[in-house]
N, C-alpha and C positions, 0 to 999 in steps of 0.2 A: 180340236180346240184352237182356237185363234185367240191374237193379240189382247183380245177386245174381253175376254172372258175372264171369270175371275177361279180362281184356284181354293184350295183348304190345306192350312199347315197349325204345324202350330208354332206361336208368335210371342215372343215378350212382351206384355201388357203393362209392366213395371217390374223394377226388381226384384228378386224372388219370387215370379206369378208368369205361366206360361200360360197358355189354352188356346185351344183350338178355335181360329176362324176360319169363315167360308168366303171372306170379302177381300181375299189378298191377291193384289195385279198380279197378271199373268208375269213371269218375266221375260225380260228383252232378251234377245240374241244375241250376244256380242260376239263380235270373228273368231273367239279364239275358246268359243263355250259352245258345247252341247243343251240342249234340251230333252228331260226323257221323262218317262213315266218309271216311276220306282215298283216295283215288285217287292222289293222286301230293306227294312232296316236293321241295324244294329246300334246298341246303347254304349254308348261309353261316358264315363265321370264327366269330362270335359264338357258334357251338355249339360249338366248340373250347374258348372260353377258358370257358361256363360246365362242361365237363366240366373242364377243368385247374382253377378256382378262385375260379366267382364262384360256385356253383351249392350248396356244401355236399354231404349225400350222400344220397341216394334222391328229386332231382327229375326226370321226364322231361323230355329236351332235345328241341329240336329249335322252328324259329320256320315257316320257308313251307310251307305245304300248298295242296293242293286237294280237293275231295270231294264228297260229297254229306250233305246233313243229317239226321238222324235224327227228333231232337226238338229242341223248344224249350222256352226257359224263360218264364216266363209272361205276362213283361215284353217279351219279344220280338216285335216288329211287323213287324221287315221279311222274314222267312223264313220257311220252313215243311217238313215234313217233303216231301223229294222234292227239295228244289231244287239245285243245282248248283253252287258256290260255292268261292269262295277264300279266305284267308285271313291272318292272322300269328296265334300263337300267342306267349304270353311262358315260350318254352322254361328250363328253368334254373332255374325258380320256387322259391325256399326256403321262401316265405311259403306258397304253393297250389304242392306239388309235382305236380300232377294236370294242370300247363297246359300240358306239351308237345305238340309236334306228332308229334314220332316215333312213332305206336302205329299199333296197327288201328279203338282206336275215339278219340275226342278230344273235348276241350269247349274250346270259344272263343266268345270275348266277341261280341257283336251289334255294337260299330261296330268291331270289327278283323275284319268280313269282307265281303265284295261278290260279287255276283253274277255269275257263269260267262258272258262272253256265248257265244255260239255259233261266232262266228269260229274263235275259240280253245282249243288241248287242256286238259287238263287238265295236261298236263305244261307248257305255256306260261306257264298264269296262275300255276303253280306257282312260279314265279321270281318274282312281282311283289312281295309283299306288303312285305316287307322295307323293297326299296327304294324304294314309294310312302311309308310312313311317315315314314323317316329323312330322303326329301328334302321331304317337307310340311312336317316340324318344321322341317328348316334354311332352307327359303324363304319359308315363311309365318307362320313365328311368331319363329325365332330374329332372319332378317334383314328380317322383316316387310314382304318382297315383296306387292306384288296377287296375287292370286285368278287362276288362270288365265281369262281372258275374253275372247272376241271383239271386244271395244271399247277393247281394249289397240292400241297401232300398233306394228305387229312393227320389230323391229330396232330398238328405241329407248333407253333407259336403263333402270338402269345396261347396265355393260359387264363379263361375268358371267365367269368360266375355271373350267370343270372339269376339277381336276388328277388324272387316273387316267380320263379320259372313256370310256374300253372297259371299264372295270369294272360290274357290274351296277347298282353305283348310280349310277355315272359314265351311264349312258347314258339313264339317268330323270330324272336331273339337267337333264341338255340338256332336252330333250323339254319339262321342267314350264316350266325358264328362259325358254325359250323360247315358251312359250303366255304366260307372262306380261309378256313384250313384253322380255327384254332382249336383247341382242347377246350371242351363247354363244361364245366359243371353248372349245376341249377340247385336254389332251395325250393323247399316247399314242404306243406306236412305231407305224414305219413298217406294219406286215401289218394294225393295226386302223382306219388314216384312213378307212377305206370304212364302218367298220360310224357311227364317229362322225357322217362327215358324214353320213347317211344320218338320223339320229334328229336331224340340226339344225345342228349346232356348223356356223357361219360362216366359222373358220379352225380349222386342229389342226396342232400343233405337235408334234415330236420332242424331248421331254425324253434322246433318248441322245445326240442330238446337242451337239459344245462349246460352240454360242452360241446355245442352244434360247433365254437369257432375252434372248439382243440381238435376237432376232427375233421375239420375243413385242414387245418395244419399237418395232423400226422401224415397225409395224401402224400408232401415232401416236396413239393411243387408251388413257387411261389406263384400267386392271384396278380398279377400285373393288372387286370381288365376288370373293372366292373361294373355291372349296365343294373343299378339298380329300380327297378318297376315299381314300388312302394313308393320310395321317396318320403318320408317321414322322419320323425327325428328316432325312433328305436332303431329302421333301418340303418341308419345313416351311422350310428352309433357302433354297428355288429362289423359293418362295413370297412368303417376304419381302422377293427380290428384287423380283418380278412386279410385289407390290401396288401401287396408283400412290402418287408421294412424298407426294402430299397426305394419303395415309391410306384406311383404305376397312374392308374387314369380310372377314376369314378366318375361315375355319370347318372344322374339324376332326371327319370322320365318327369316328375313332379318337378315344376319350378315353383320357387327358386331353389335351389342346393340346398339341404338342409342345415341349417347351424352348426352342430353338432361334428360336422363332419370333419369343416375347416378348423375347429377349437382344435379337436383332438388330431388332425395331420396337419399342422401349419407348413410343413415345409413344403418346400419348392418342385421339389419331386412328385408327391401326393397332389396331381392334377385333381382339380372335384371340378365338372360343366353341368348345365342342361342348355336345354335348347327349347326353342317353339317351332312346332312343326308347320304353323300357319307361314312362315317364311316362303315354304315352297311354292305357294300361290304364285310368289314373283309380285305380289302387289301390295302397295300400302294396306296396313288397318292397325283398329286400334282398342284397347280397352278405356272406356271412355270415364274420364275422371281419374284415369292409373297412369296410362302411357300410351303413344307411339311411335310407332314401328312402318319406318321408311319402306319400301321395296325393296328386295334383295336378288339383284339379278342372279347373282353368284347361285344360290339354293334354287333359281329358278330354272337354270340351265343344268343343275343337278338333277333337281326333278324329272328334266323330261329325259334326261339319261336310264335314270333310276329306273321310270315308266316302262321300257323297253325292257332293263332286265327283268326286273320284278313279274313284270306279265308271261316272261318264259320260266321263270322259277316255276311258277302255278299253274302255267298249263303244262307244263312236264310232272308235276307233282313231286316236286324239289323240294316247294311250303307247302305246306297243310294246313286246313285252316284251324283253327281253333275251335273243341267242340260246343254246340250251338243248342242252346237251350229255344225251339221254334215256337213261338204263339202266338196264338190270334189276335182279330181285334182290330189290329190297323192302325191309324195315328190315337185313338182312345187307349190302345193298351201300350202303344208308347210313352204316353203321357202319364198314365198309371206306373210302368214301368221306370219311369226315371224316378216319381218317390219313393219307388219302391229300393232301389239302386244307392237312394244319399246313405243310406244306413249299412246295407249289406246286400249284396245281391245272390247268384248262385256262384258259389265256389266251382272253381274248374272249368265252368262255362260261359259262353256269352249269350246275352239273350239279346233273340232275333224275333221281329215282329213282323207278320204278312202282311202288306199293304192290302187292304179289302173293299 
């Protein structure tokens, strides 16, 4: 395929309404971006809400892929045409509408992607990207965790809870926590305790249950840490129970922080953050009619740090990815799939779509 030709993704037409064209420019090379052909995607929320209203109108959506690369841009060292590779994409893009993942053909930046190892499908690593990003920002920069390393002593401090632990980033969460030496519990209902403890978490706990926080408590062990995956106001509410009285650090995958959190912990101690992981691009964008958001060299030079460990976690099988609900179809059951997602999607799983 050449410059000259045109591509199929799918596009916001206006607020609330994506769909599929066949009439969208090829995109351009720039130095510091690959071009590939996708093999397989993964859905996450956040392609939701940039189709409902962060996104404006004519960006392609869509953030996890997997594929193979085409070309490279000039600046580009670690890749090459042929290789087999993963990704994030910063789907939604107002500033460069060109940067989704949803198409046949794609361009993505050099440190938002990693190398395929061979263990795993394409439809695997297709789940990751996402939620390696969002929990590097929140461990290693936001709550300025260590560095996952082997000269860390497992089970040590802090003392970490991932609240939503079976959700895809809930289960990347453990996993990194835990490489970087802290004590992980996770909630989740009773049908997911298997998949939690298995990626790590120490204890896991039933949030349906009425005294899921007095036994979060009897353990004996204060919650200094918590990365919670929901991000809602019930969340946020259980949470502020949790955290230990002396105070600690909550953090909120969902922006903004939920209300609830700061009423009920005002003090100075009871840190509450989130973050956006669109930072790590290193480049301007914006929600258009809400806000923007300068460049961040800072996240951008963590990024490509990140990139390097992250890519050895997974080919060593350090992370695992999250299990992977695989179907067909292509950008039509992506599309399908993301109504299907605003309400409830599969519990426990991510769902991954073969490009066809």
């Amino acid at each position: 395929m050449t410059s000259t030709q045109a591509r199929t993704g799918i596009q916001v037409i206006a607020p609330g309404h994506a769909e599929i064209r066949s009439d969208i420019p090829y995109p351009r090379l720039r130095p510091d971006y690959v071009i590939a052909e996708p093999k397989a995607f993964a859905l996450n929320p956040t392609d939701n809400h940039h189709i409902n209203s962060l996104a404006g109108t004519g960006p392609i959506i869509g953030c996890d892929w997997s594929g193979i690369v085409r070309e490279v841009g000039d600046n580009v060292t670690r890749f090459k045409p042929g290789d087999a590779v993963f990704g994030v994409c910063h789907g939604g893009n107002a500033v460069e509408p060109e940067d989704g993942a949803f198409a046949d053909i794609i361009t993505a930046k050099e440190h938002a992607i990693m190398h395929k190892p061979e263990s795993l499908s394409y439809e695997e690593v297709a789940s990751l990207s996402v939620g390696l990003a969002t929990v590097a920002q929140v461990l290693y920069v936001v709550m300025n965790l260590p560095l996952p390393s082997p000269n860390i002593p497992a089970n040590s401090d802090p003392t970490l809870l991932v609240y939503g632990g079976s959700s895809a980033t809930g289960t990347i969460a453990i996993q990194a926590a835990k490489l970087s030496g802290c004590r992980v519990f996770a909630t989740c209902s009773a049908p997911n305790s298997g998949l939690v403890q298995s990626r790590g978490a120490e204890r896991w706990f039933d949030y349906n249950q009425p005294d899921f926080v007095q036994q979060i408590e009897a353990v004996g062990l204060p919650i200094t840490h918590i990365v919670d995956c929901l991000g809602n106001e019930e969340s946020a509410v259980l949470c502020s129970k949790i955290l230990a009285p002396a105070g600690g650090h909550y953090h909120s995958i969902k922006v903004p922080v939920p209300e609830p959190f700061k009423r009920l912990r005002p003090e100075e101690k009871a840190v509450a953050t989130t973050a956006l992981g669109y930072t790590m691009f290193g480049e301007r964008f914006e929600f258009p009619g809400v806000a923007a958001f300068p460049a961040d060299p800072v996240m951008e030079e963590f990024a490509k740090k990140w990139v390097l460990v992250g890519e050895k976690l997974v080919q060593t099988g350090q992370i695992q990815p999250h299990p992977v609900e695989i179907r067909g179809g292509g950008l039509v059951g992506v599309l399908e799939g993301l109504q299907e997602i605003r309400t409830q999607g599969p519990r426990g799983k991510k769902i991954v779509y073969l490009q066809e």
